[in-house]
N, C-alpha and C positions, 0 to 999 in steps of 0.2 A: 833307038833306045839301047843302052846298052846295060850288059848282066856284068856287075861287080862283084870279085866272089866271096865278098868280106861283108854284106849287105845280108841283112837278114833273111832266113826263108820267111817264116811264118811268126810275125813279132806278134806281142802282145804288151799292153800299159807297164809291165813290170817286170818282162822277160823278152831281152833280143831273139834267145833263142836262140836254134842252129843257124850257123851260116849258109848261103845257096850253096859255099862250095862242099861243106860239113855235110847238108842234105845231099847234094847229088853224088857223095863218093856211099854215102849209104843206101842209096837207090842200085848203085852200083854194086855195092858190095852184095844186094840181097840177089841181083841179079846173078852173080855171079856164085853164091851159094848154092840157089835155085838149082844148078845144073852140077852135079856130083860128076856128071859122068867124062866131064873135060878140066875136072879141077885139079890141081897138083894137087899127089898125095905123097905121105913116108910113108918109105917102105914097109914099117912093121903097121901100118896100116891094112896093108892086103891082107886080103880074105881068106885068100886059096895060094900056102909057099909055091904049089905046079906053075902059079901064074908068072913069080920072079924066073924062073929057073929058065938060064941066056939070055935075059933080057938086060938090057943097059939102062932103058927109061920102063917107068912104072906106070903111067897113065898118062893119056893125051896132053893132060893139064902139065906135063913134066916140061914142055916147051915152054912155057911162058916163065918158068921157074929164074933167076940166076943166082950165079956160084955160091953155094953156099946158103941158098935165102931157104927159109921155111915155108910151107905150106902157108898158114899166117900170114907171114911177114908178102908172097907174096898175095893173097889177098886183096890184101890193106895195100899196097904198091897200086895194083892193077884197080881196085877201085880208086884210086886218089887218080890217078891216070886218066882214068875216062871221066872222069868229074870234069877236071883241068879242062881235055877236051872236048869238054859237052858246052864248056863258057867260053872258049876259045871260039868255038864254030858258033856261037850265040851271037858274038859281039863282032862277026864280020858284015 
């Protein structure tokens, strides 16, 4: 059997509803909210200015970040990402 990512999660008589892939980048995304402490942040985000001071990256989550991308933007990247490959590895 396999998972198409354009198939509904959870239909009902009058409403598709989200998609399985729409659902699992939002599973993703909560997952990834859950844990503050590997999440890319801006810099006028820090708590404590001592914590910038010689530092080049801001938080763990700064890896996953690219050129330019927001906090946000990459969020939304990395949940739609692991969605993608939750139905990739579904459908083998």
């Amino acid at each position: 059997m396999s998972t198409d990512a354009n198939d509904p999660a959870y239909p009902d008589r009058n409403n598709p509803g989200l998609t399985k892939r729409e659902y699992f980048a939002a599973m993703a995304m909560k997952g990834l909210l859950s844990d503050s402490e590997d999440m890319p942040r801006e810099k006028d985000d820090m708590e404590d200015e001592d914590e910038m001071e010689g530092e080049e990256s801001y938080g763990e989550g700064d890896n996953y970040r690219k050129n330019g991308e927001s906090c946000t933007e990459c969020c939304c990247r990395l949940a739609v990402e692991h969605a993608d490959e939750l139905i990739r590895q579904l459908n083998k």
